[in-house]
VODRENVO-72029 format. One record per residue (C-alpha): residue in three letters; x, y, z. Coordinates in pm, whole numbers, padded with zeros to 5 digits, always signed. Example, Ala and Ser with C-alpha at 12.3 -4.5 7.8 and 13.67 -1.06 7.14 Angstrom:
<nodes>
Ala+01230-00450+00780Ser+01367-00106+00714
</nodes>
This chain:
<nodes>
Unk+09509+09581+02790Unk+09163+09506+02688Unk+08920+09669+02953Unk+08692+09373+03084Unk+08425+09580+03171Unk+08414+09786+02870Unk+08415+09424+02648Unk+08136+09337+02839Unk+07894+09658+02764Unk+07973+09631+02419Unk+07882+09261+02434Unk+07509+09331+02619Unk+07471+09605+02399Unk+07474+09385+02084Unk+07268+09127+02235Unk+06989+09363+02330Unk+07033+09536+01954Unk+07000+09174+01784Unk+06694+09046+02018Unk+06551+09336+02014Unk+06557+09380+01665Unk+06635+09090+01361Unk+06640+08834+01697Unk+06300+08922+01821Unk+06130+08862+01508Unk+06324+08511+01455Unk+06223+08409+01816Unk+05881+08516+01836Unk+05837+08286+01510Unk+06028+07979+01678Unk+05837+08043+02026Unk+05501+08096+01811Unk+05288+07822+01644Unk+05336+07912+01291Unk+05552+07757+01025Unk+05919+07734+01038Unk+06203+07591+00797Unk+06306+07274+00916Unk+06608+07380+01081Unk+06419+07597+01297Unk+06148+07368+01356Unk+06472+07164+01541Unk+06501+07425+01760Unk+06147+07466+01865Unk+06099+07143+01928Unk+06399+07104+02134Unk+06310+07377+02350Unk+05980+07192+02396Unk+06143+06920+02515Unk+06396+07128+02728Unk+06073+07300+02904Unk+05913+06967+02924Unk+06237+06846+03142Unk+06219+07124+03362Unk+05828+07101+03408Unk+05916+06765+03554Unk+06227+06894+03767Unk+06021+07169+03907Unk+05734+06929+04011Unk+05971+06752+04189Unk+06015+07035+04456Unk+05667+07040+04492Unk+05640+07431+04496Unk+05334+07602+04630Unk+05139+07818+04466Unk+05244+08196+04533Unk+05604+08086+04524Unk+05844+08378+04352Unk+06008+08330+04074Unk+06237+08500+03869Unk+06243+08402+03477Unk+06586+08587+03422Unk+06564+08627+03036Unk+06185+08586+02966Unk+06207+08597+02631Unk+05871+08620+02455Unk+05691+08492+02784Unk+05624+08134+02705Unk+05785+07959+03067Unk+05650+08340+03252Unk+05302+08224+03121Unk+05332+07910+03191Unk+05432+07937+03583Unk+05183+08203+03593Unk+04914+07936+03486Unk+05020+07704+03744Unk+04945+07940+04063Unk+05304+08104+04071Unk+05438+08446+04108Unk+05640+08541+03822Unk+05870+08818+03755Unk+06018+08801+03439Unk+06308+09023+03335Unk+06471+09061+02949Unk+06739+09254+02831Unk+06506+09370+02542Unk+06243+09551+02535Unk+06032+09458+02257Unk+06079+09078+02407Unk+05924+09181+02738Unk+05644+09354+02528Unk+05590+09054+02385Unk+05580+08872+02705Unk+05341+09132+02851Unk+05104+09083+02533Unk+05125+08713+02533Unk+05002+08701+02953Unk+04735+08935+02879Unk+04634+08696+02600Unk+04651+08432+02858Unk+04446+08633+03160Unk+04798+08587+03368Unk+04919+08943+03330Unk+04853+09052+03713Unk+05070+08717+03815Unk+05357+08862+03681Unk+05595+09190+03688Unk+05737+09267+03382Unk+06102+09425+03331Unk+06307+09519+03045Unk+06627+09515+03263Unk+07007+09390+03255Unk+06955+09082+03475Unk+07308+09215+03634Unk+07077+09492+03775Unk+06792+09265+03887Unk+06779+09222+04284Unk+06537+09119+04557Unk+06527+08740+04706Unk+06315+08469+04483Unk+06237+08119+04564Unk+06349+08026+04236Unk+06535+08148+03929Unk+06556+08005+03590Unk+06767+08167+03309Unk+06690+07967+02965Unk+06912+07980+02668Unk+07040+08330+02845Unk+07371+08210+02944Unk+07464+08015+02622Unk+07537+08405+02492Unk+07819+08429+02765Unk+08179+08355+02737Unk+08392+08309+03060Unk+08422+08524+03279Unk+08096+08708+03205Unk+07964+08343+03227Unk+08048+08281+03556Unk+08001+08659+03669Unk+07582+08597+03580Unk+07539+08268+03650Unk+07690+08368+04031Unk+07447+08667+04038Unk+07132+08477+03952Unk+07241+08196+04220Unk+07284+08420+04490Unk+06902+08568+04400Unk+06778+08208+04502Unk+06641+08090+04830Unk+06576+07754+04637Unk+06650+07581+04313Unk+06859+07748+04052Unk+06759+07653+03721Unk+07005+07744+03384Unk+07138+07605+03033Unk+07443+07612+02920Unk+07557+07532+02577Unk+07832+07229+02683Unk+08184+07239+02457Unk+08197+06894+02269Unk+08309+06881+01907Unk+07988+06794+01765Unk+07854+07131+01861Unk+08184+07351+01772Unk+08100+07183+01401Unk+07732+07267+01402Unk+07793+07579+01512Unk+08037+07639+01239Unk+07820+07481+00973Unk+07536+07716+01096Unk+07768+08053+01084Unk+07741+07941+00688Unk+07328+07897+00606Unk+07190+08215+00455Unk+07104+08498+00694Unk+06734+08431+00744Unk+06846+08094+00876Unk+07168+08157+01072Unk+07225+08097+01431Unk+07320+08316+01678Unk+07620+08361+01836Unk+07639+08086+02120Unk+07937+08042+02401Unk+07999+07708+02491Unk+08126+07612+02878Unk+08259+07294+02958Unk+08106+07135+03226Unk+08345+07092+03467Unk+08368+07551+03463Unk+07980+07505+03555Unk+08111+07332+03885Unk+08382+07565+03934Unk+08166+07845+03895Unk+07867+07765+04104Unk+08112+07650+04391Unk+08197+08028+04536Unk+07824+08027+04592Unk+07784+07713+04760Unk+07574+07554+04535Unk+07604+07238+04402Unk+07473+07055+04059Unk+07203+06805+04155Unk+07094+06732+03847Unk+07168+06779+03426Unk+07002+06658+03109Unk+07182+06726+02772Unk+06883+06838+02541Unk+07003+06712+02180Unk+06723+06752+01868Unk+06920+06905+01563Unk+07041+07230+01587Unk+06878+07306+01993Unk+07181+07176+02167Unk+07215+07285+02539Unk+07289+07125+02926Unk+07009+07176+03165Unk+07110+07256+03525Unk+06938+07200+03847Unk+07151+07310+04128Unk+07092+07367+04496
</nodes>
């Protein structure tokens, strides 16, 4: 019998290796401002547009200013800097290192840096009480049951709203996915785990939380749910 635990190491341990290696260089170019193949300019824009959703979401909660957040795969920085800008507390945890350098470089850049703490951390390790968490494009690298074993961990870290994506299971996607697995290297995608939506609900239910709101984010090859839950 396959050790779950064990699977699971080995799974983290490739996804900090790729981000914090070929991945960070692909991300910090799609997250940048520079030039990009069409296919990734898809993506970029997309996650514009998945930012500019939650922007709108987190307005609605009218959140003061000083309010802690946890951006639970920071990537690069771009949402840290962003809540930063806007008055917030931020910290902002990545499995990789180089990504949380980034992030560090990019709020000093920005005159934000003492608005947020910075950790390169698995986010199954990350504790403490925040009065929001958002975890971007994070989860789409999780199959079931790591899936549900993260997305439960980050809920519970949340007085407040509990922000995620999730790459939904629809047949469109399993074919774009496959079609991606075949572009040349430089372009491919990574490797992304797609949840049906009805194992969201089943898996935010132990916490007590329920889904309050979702937006499918669709522009080429940036395909993922957005999840406001309470």
């Amino acid at each position: 019998m396959v050790n779950p635990t064990v699977h699971d190491s080995e799974h983290k341990a490739r996804l900090r290796d790729y981000f914090d290696g070929e991945g960070f260089q692909r991300w910090q170019a799609i997250y940048g401002e520079g030039k990009l193949s069409a296919i990734r300019r898809t993506i970029r824009e997309g996650h514009r547009q998945m930012l500019a959703q939650l922007a709108s979401w987190m307005d609605d909660h009218h959140l003061p200013p000083g309010t802690h957040i946890l951006d639970a795969g920071c990537g690069t920085g771009l949402l840290s800097v962003a809540l930063a800008q806007q008055g917030y507390h931020v910290t902002a945890v990545d499995l990789a290192p180089h990504m949380v350098a980034a992030a560090h470089q990019r709020a000093e850049a920005a005159g934000v840096a003492s608005a947020i703490d910075f950790v390169a951390a698995d986010l199954e390790e990350i504790g403490g009480h925040y009065d929001a968490v958002i975890c971007l494009d994070v989860l789409i690298h999780y199959a079931m049951p790591a899936f549900a074993h993260l997305c439960g961990h980050l809920a519970a870290l949340s007085g407040g709203p509990f922000f995620f994506t999730h790459a939904p299971y629809n047949s469109m996607l399993a074919a774009m996915h496959w079609i991606g697995g075949h572009f040349p290297r430089s372009q491919r995608r990574t490797n992304i785990q797609m949840i049906k939506d009805g194992t969201v609900t089943e898996v935010l239910a132990p916490t007590g939380r329920q889904i309050q709101r979702t937006a499918s984010i669709n522009h080429g090859f940036y395909f993922v749910r957005l999840v406001e839950s309470l």
